[in-house]
C-alpha positions in Angstrom: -8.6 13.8 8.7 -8.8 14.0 5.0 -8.3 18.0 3.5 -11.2 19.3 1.8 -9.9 20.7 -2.0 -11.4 21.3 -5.5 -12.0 19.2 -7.8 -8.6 19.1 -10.0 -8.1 18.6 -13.7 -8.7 15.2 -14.9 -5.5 12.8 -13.0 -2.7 12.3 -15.5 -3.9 8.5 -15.9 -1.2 8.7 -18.8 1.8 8.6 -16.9 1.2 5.1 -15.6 3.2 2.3 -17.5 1.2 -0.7 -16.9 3.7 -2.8 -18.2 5.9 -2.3 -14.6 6.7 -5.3 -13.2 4.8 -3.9 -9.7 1.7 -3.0 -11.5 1.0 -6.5 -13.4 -1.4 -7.4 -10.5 -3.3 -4.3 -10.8 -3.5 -3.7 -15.0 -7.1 -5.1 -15.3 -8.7 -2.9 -13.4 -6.7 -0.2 -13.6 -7.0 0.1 -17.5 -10.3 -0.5 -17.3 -10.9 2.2 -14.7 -8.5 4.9 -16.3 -10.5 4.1 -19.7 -13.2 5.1 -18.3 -12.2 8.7 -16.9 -12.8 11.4 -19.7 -13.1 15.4 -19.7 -17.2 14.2 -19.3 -16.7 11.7 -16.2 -14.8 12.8 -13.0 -12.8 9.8 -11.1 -15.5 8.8 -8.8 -18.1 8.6 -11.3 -15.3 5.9 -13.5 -14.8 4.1 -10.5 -18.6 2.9 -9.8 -19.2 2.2 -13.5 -16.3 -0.8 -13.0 -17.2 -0.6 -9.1 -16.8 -4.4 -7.8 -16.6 -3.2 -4.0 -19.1 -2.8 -1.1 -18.4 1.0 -1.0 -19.7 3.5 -3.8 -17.0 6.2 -4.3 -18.3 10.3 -4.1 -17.2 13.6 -4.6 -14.6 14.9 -2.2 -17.4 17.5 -1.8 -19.3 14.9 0.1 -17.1 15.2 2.8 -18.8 17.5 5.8 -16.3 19.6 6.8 -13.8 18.6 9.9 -16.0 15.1 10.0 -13.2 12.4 9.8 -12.4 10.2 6.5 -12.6 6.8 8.0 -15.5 7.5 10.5 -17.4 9.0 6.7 -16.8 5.3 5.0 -18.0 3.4 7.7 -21.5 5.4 8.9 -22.1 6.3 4.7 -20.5 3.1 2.8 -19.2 5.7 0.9 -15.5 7.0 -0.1 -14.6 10.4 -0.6 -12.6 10.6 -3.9 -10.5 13.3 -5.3 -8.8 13.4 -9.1 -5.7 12.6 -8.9 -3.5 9.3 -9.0 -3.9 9.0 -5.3 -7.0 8.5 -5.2 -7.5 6.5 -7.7 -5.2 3.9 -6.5 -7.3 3.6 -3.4 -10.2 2.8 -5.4 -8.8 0.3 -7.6 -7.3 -1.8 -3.5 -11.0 -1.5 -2.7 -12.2 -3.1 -5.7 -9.3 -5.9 -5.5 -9.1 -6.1 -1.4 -12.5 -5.4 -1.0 -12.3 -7.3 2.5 -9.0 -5.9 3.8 -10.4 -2.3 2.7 -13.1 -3.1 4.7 -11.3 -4.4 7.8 -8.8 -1.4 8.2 -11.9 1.0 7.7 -13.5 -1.1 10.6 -10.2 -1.1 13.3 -10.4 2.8 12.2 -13.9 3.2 13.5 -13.5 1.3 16.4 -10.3 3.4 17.3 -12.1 6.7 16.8 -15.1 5.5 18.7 -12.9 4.4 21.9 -10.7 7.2 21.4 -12.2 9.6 19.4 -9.9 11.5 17.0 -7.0 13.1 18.5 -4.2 15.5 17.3 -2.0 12.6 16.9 -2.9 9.6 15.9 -2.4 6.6 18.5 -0.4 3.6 17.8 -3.0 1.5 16.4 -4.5 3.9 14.0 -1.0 5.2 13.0 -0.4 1.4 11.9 -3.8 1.6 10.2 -3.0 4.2 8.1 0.7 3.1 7.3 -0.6 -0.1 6.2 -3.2 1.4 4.2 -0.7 3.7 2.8 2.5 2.2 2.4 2.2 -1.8 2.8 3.4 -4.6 0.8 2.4 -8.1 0.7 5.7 -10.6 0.6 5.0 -14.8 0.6 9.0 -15.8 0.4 11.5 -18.6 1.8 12.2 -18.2 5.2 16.0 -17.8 4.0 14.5 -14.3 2.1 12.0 -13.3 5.1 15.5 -13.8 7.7 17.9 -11.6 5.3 15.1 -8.9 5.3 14.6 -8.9 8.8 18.2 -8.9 9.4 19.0 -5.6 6.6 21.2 -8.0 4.7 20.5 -6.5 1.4 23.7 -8.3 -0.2 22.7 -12.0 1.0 19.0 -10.5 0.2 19.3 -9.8 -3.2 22.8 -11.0 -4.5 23.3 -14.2 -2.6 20.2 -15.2 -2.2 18.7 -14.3 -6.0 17.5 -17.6 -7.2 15.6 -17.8 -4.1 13.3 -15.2 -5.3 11.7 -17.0 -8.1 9.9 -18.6 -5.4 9.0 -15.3 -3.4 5.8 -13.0 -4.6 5.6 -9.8 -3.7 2.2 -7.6 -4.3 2.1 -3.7 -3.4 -0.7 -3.1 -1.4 -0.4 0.8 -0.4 -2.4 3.3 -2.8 0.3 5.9 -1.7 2.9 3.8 -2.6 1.5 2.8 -6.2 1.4 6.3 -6.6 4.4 7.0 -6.0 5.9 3.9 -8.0 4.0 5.7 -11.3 7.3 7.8 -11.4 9.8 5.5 -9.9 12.6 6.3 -7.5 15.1 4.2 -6.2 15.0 5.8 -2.2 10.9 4.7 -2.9 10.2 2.0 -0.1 7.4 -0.2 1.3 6.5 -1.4 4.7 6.7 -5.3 4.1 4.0 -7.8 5.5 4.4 -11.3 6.0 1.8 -13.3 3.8 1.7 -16.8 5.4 -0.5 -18.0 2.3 0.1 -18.6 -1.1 -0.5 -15.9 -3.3 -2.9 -17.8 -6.0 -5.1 -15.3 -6.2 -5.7 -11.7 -5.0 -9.0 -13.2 -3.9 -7.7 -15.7 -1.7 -4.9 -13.5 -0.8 -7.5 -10.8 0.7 -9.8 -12.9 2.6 -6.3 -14.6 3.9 -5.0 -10.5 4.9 -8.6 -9.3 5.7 -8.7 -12.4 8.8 -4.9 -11.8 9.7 -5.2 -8.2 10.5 -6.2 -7.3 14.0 -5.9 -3.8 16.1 -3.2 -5.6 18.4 -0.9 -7.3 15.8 -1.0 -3.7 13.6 -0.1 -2.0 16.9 3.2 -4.2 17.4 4.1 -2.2 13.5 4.7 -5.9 12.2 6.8 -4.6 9.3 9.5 -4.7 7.3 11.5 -2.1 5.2 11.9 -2.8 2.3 13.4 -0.6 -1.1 11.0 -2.3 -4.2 13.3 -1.2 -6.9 15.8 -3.8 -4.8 13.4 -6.8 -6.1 15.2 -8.6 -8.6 13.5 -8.6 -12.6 12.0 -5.2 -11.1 14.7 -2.7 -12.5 17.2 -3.3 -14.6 19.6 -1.4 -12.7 20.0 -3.8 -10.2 21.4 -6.4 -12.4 24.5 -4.6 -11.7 25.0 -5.6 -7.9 26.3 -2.3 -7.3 23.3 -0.5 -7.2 22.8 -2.6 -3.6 25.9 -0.2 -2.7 24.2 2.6 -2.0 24.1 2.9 2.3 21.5 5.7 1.8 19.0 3.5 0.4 19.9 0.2 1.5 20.9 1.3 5.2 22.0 -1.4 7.4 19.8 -2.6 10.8 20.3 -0.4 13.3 21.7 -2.2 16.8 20.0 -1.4 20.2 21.4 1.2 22.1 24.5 -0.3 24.5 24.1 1.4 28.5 26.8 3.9 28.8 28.1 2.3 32.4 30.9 5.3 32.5 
């Protein structure tokens, strides 16, 4: 359930530094969005002038009271959109995922239709809305994809480097874009595997729009991973020691051992 507020002041569309290694995929549109947002045009009306998506974007005012978000998209074709950055990072993934924005808004209506919408969200809706938060898109080696899996950060990120000239990573999450604007090394993303070759985001969302499915979300097939970790993303971690901080880059925790005592 999305909270009903007032339109705010115009989102500080300023802060973003589209020259971030993490935003590169999503400059075009973006500049071309936040160019279009001034004191005359609220967010929503910025988005549908550039709008390349099968949803139209509305005022938040459009939103009946207590009616939910995702169950509002999929009967109307229509998003709800505040002014801020968060918002405005989700409609610039439905204008470059158009079909994986669809998709999740689909496995959402079907969940609240079998289930209808509870205190606390089930499994499969929880993974909905973590992907559609908080997910990133990596196409690596396998020697990268095992050394993530297994928390390795050093063998990650030190040993393994060169390996990641070969690797692409895309940020998918509008919450975690937004939070990327002011970056923070703790700042991290739930990691999907892309089993496709990232030529295009095109090709890269019907690939994710087909691959996503209520069962495989509900078995939370992710990763974590801290972005500012990715090597030529910060310059800080040219220094290997910024991989020494246990806070940020904790190791894999072991299954409980039975206590047999």
């Amino acid at each position: 359930m999305r909270e009903q507020t007032s339109i705010a002041a115009v989102p500080p569309l300023s802060a973003i530094d589209w020259k971030l290694p993490w935003l590169q995929p999503w400059r075009a549109p973006g500049e071309q969005v936040a160019g279009q947002v001034t004191g005359e045009a609220l967010l929503h009306q910025a988005l549908n002038q550039t709008n390349r998506s099968p949803v139209r974007f509305v005022a938040q005012t459009a939103l009946p009271p207590g009616q939910a978000y995702e169950q509002f998209i999929f009967d109307t074709g229509s998003v709800p959109t505040r002014d801020n950055l968060h918002d405005f990072f989700n409609g610039l993934c439905w204008m470059w995922f158009p079909r994986t924005k669809t998709k999740l808004n689909q496995l959402q209506a079907a969940e609240i239709a079998r289930a209808g919408v509870q205190r606390v969200r089930g499994p499969v809706r929880d993974a909905l809305t973590l992907f559609d938060e908080n997910a990133a898109l990596l196409s690596a080696p396998d020697a990268l994809w095992d050394a993530l899996a297994a928390r390795d950060w050093r063998r990650l990120f030190v040993d393994l480097r060169p390996l990641w000239q070969q690797a692409s990573l895309v940020l998918f999450g509008h919450a975690l874009l937004e939070k990327l604007v002011y970056p923070r090394k703790p700042i991290t993303a739930h990691v999907y595997r892309a089993q496709v070759a990232m030529n295009s985001i095109a090709e890269l969302d019907a690939w994710l729009a087909a691959d996503l499915s209520a069962d495989k979300l509900a078995g939370k097939p992710f990763l974590p991973l801290p972005v500012l970790g990715v090597p030529g993303w910060w310059p800080e971690n040219e220094n290997f020691s910024f991989y020494d901080d246990s806070l940020v880059f904790r190791p894999r925790r072991l299954p409980e051992q039975p206590n047999y005592r």
